[in-house]
C-alpha positions as CSV (number, residue, x, y, z in Angstrom):
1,X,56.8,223.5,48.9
2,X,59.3,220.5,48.4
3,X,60.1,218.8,51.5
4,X,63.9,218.3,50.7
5,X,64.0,222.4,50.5
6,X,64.1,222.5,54.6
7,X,67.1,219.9,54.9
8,X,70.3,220.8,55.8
9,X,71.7,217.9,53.9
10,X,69.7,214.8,51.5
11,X,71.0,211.8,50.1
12,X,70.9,212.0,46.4
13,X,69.9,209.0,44.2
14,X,73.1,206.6,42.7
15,X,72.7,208.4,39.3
16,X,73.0,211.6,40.4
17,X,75.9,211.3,42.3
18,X,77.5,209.1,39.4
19,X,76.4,212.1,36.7
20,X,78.2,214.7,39.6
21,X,81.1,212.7,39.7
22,X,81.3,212.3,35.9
23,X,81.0,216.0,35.5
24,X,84.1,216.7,37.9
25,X,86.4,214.1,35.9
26,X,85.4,215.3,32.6
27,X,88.7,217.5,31.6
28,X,89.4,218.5,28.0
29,X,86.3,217.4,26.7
30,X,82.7,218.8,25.4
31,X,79.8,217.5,26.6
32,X,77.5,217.0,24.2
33,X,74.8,215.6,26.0
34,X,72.8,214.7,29.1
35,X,69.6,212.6,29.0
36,X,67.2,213.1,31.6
37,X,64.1,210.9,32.5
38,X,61.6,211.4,34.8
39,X,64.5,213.3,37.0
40,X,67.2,211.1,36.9
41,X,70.1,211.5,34.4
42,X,70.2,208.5,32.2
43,X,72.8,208.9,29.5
44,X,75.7,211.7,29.1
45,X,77.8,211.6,25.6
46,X,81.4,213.6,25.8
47,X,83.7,214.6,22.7
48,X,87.5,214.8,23.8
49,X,90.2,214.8,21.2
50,X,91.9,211.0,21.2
51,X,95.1,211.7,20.2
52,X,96.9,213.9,18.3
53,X,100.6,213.0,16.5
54,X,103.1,215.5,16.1
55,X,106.0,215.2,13.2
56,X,109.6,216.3,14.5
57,X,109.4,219.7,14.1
58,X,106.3,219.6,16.4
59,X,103.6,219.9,13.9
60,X,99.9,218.5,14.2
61,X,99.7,215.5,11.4
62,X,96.4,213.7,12.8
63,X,94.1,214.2,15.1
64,X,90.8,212.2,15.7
65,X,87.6,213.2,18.0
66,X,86.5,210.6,20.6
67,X,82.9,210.3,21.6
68,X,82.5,208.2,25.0
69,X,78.9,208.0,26.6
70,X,77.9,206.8,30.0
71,X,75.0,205.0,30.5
72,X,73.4,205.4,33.9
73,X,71.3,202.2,34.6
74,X,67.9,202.2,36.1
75,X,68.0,202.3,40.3
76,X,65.1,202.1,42.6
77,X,65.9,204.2,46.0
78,X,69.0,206.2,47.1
79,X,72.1,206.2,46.8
């Protein structure tokens, strides 16, 4: 059995929390991808539309995909 399973509460490691965090803020958007290496997320890639412009009458003319990717650098310890 995992020790952390008995705990109340744990801290979790920089990455995680920055991937959590990430993942609540992400609004409108697809995520396309999350890298995970030995446990610890290490890259997420998100697709949101960039803009979009309208003519007067309210019509879509253009509207372009946006990829953004986080890169979650390498942390020894918690938090």
């Amino acid at each position: 059995m995992r020790p952390e399973l008995a705990l109340d509460d744990f801290a979790l490691c920089g990455e995680m929390s920055r991937l959590l965090r990430l993942l609540d803020e992400t609004r409108g958007g697809a995520i396309r991808l999350i890298e995970v290496r030995d446990g610890i997320p290490r890259r997420m890639l998100v697709e949101s539309q960039a803009y979009c412009t309208t003519d007067p009458a309210g019509r879509d003319l253009k509207s372009e995909m946006q990829r953004t990717a986080w890169y979650f650098p390498a942390h020894n310890g918690p938090g």
